[in-house]
KEKE-3310 file (N, C-alpha, C; in steps of 0.2 Angstrom, whole numbers, plus 5000, padded with zeros to 4 digits):
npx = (4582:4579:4577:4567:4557:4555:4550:4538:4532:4525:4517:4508:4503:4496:4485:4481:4474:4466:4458:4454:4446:4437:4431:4426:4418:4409:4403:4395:4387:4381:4372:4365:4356:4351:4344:4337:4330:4322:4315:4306:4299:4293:4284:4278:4268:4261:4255:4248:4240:4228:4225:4219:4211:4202:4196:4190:4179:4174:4170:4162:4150:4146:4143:4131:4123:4120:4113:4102:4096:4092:4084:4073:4072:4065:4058:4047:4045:4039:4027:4020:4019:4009:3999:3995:3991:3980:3974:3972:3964:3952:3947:3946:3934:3925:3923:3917:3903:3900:3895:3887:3876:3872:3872:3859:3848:3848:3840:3828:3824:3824:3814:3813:3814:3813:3820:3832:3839:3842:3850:3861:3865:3870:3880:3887:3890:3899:3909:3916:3917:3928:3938)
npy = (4572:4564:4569:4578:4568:4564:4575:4576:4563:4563:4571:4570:4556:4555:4564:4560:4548:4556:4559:4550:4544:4554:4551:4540:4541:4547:4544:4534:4543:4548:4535:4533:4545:4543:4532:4536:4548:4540:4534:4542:4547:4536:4537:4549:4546:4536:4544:4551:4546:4540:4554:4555:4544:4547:4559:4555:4545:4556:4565:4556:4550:4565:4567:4557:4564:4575:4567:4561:4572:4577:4568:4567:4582:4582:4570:4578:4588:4581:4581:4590:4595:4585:4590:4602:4599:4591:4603:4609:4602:4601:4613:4614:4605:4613:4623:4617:4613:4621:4631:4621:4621:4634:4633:4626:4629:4643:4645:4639:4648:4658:4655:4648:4634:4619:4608:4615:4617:4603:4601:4609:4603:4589:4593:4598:4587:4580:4589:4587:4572:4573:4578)
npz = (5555:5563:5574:5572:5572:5585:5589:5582:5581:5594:5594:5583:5582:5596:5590:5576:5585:5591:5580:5576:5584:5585:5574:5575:5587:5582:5571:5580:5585:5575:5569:5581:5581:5568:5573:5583:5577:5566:5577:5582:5570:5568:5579:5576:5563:5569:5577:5570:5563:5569:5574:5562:5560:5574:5567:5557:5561:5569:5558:5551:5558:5560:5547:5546:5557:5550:5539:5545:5548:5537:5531:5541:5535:5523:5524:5533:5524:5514:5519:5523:5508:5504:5514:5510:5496:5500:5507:5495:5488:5495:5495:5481:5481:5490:5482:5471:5477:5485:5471:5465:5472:5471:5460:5458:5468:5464:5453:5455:5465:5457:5450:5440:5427:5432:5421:5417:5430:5430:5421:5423:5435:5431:5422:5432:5438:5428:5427:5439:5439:5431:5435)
capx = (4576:4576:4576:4560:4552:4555:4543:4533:4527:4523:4511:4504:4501:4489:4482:4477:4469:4461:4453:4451:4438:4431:4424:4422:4411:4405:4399:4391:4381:4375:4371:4361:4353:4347:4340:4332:4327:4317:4309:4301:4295:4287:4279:4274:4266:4256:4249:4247:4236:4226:4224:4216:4204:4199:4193:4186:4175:4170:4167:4157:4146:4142:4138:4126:4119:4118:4110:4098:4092:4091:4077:4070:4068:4063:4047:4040:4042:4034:4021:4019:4016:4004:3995:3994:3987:3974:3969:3968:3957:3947:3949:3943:3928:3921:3920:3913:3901:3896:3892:3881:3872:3872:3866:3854:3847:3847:3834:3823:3823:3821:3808:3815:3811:3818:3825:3838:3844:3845:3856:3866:3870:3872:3884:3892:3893:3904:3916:3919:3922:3933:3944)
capy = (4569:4559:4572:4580:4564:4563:4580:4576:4557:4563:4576:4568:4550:4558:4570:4553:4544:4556:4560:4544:4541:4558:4549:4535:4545:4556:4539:4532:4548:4548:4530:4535:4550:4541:4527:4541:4551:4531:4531:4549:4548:4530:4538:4554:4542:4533:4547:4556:4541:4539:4557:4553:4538:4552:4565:4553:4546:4563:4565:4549:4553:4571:4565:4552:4569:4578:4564:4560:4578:4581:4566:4572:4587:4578:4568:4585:4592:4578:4580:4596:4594:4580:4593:4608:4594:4589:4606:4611:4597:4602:4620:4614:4600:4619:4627:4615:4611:4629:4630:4615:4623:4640:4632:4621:4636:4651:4644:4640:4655:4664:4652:4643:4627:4611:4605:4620:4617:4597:4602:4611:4599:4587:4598:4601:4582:4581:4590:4584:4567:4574:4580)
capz = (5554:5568:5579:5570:5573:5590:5594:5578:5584:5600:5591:5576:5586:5598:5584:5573:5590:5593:5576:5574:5591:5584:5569:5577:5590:5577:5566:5582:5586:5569:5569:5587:5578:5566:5576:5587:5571:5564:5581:5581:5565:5567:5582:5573:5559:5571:5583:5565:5560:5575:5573:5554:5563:5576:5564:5552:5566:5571:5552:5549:5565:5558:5541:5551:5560:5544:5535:5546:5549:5531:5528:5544:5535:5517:5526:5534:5519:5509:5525:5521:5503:5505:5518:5502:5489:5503:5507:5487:5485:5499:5492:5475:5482:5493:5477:5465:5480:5482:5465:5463:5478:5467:5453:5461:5473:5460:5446:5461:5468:5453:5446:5433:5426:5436:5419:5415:5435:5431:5415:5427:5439:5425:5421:5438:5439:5421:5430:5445:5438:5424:5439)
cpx = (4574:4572:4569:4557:4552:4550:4540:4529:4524:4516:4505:4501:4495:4484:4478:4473:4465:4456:4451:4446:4436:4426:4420:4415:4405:4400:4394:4384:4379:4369:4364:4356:4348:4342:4334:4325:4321:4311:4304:4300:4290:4282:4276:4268:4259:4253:4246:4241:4229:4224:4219:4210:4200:4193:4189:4180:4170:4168:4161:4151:4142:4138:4134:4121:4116:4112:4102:4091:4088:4084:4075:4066:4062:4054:4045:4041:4036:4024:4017:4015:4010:3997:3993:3990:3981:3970:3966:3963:3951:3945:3942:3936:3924:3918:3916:3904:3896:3894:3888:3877:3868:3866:3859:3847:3845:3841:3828:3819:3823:3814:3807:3812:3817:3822:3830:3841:3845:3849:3862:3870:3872:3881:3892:3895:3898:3910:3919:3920:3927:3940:3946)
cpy = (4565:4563:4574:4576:4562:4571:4578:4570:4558:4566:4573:4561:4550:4560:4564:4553:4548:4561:4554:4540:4545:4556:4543:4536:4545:4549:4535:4535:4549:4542:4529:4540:4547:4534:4532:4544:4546:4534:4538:4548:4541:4532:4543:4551:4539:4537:4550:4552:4541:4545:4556:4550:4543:4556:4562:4551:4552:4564:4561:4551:4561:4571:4563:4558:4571:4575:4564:4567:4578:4575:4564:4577:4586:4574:4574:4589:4587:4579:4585:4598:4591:4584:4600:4604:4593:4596:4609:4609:4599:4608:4619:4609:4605:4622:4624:4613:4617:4629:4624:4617:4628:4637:4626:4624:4641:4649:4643:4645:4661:4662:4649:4638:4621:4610:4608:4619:4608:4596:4603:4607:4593:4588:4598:4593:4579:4581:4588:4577:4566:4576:4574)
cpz = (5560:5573:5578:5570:5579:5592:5588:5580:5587:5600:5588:5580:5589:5593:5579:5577:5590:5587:5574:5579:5591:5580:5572:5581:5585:5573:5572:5583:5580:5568:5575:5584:5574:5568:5578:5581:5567:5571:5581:5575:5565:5572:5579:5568:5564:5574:5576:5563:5563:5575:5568:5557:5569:5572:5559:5555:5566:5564:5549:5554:5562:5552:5542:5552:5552:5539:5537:5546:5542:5527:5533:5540:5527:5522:5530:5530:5511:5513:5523:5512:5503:5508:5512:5498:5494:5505:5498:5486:5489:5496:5486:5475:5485:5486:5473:5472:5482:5474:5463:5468:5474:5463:5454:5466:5469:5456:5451:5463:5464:5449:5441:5433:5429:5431:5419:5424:5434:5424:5421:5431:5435:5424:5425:5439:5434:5424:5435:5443:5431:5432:5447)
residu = (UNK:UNK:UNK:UNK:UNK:UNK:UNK:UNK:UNK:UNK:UNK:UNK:UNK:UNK:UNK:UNK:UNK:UNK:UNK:UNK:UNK:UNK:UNK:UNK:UNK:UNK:UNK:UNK:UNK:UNK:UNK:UNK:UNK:UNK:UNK:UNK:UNK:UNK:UNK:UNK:UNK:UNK:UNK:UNK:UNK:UNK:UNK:UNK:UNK:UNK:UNK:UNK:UNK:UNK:UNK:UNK:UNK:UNK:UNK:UNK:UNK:UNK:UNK:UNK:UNK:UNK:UNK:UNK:UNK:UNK:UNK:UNK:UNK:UNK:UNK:UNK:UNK:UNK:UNK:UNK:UNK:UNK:UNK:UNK:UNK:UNK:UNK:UNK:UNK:UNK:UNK:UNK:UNK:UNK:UNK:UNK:UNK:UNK:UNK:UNK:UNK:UNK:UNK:UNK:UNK:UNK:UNK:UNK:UNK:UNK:UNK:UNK:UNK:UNK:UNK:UNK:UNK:UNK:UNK:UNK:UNK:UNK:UNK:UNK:UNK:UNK:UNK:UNK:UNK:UNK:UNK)
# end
């Protein structure tokens, strides 16, 4: 036995030491890894952030563009309506305007009696302030 323990110490002794400064290693460089691993993700996190504030920015700003265009486009279209209602009326103040002329002009020129063209504009006057 002895003698077995004179080549086995010599073996086994090393053989420990130096599994026991592999884990030590081995537990440093995990130790190291995960330090590293902490510090890459707290940078990934903040450029990823900063990314975020970026594109929101640029988001806010288009919305802004969008916004504005859009009531841009809203008052030249109310302009535009406004511009349709004023020529209707104009539309509809030529025709009643014509026709009081008509009927002011026709009995005349055909030789009617004044009163039946002063029913008519009577008449033509009714409507125009009915409208």
């Amino acid at each position: 036995m002895e003698e077995t323990l004179k080549w086995v110490l010599p073996v086994v002794i090393p053989l420990i030491i130096s599994v026991s400064t592999a884990l030590i290693s081995s537990k440093s460089t995990i130790k190291k890894t995960k330090e590293e691993t902490a510090k890459e993700i707290a940078f990934i996190r903040e450029e990823t952030a900063k990314e975020i504030a970026r594109v929101n920015a640029e988001t806010s700003k288009e919305l802004e563009i969008i916004k504005a265009q859009t009531e841009k486009d809203l008052a030249l279209f109310k302009v535009q309506q406004a511009a349709k209602k004023e020529n209707a009326q104009d539309e509809m103040a030529n025709q009643i305007t014509a026709q009081f002329i008509k009927s002011f002009l026709e009995p005349s020129a055909q030789g009617k009696d004044i009163k039946e063209t002063m029913d008519r504009l009577k008449q033509l006057k009714d409507l125009a302030d009915s409208l």
